[in-house]
N, C-alpha and C positions, 0 to 999 in steps of 0.2 A: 958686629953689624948684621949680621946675616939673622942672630934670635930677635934684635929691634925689628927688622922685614919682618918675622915670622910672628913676633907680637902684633903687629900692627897690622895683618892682614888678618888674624884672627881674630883681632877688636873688630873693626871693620865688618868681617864677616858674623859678627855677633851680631852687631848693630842690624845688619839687614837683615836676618832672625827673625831679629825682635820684631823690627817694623812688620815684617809679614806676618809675626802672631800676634800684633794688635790689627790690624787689615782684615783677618781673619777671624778676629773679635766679634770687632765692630759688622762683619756679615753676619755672623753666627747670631749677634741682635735683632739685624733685622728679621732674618726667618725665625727666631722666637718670637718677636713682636706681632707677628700674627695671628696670635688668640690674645682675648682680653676677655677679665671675669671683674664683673662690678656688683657691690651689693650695696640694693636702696632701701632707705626707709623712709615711710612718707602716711599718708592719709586718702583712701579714695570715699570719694561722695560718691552717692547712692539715690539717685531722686526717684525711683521708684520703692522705696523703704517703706516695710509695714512695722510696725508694733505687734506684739503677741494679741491684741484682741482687734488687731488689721486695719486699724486707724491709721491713713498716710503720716509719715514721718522722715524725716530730713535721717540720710543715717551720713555717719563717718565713723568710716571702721579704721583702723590698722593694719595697715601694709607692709611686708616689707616684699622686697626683688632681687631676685639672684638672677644676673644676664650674660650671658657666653655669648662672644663675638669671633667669629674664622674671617678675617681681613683679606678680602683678596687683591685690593690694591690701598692706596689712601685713602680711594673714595669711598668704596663699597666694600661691604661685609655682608656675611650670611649668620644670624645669630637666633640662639634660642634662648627668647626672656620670658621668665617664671615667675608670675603674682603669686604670691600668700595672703589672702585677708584673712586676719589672724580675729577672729569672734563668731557668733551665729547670731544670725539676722533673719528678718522674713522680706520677702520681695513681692511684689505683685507680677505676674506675667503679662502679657500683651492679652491675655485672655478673659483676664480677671481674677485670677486663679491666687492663692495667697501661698508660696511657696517658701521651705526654709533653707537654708542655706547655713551649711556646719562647716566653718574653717575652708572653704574653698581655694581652691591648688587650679593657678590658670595658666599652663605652658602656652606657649606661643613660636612659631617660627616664621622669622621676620624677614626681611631685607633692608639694608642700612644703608643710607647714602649722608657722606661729607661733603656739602655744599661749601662747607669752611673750616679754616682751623677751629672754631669754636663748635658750632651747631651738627648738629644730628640727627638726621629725623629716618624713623622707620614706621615699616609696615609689613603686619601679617596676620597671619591667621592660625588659629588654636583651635582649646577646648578647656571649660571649665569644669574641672571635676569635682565633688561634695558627695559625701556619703547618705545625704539626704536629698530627694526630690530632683533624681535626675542630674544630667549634665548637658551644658552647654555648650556649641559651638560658639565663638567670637572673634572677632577681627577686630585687632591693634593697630593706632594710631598713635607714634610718640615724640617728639620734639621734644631734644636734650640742648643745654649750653653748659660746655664744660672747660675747665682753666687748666692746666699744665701744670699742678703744683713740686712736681722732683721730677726728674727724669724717669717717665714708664707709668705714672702717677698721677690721676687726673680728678678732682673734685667737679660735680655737676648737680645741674636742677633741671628733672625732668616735668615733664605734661604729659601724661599719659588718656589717650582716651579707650576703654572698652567697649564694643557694643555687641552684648550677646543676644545670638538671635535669638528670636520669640521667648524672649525672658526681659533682661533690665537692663541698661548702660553705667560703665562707672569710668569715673574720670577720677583719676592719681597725680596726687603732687606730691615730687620727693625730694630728696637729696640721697644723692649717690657718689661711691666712691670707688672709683676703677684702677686695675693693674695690668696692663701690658705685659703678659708672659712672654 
């Protein structure tokens, strides 16, 4: 009688073990769920776009985006998202000036608010860098809708708007795919 009691407070007290190392899980989730790395691929237009002999031109280059999110509650996040336009192009400035533009690399550090379980919109401000013809400062504008597709796992389509100062503006449409670390 007495090994059944001794069985049976030792299941018992396995059981409640357990329960506190899944308890302890499921916390352990939440404070990793507070970074998130998503990478997009998309197309940004370019309406200030020259041709090599500086004839206006419609451009659409190739994009893609790698975005780091620090979540500091549901709502808001503190993130830095990083354009690639992946080609060389020429641009006209605000000046007149016909400038080129090699593979440009545009960090940005933003602020992010969740108005909803779907939508996202941020805002901030960078610098575009190109190893040709200077670099710019620019301020981001972006509006995501994203879907939950596994648990930590989110497919989206963004709008992205760029406007660099006393240079060009480019607006980004993508698809993106994010993971909740």
């Amino acid at each position: 009688m007495k090994q059944i009691l001794l069985l049976s407070f030792l299941f018992m007290f396995s059981i409640g073990a357990f329960s506190q190392t899944e308890s302890e899980k499921e916390k352990e989730i939440e404070i990793q769920s507070k970074h998130s790395l998503a990478f997009v691929i998309g197309h940004a237009r370019i309406g200030q776009g020259r041709n090599a002999e500086g004839d206006k031109e419609f451009l659409a280059v190739p994009s893609i985006a790698l975005d780091y999110n620090y979540w500091i509650n549901d709502r808001w996040a503190v993130g830095l998202h990083t354009d690639f336009l992946n080609e060389k192009f020429y641009i006209e400035n605000e000046k007149g000036k016909i400038l080129e533009r090699n593979r440009p690399i545009a960090p940005a550090l933003t602020g992010v608010f969740k108005p909803g379980e779907r939508w996202t919109i941020s805002l901030g401000m960078g610098k575009e860098f190109s190893n040709v013809d200077g670099d710019f400062t620019l301020t981001r504008l972006s509006i995501e809708y994203g879907v939950e597709i596994r648990k930590e796992w989110e497919v989206f389509g963004v709008l992205s708007q760029d406007f660099r100062w006393t240079a060009y503006n480019v607006t980004t449409f993508g698809l993106g795919l994010s993971k909740k670390l």
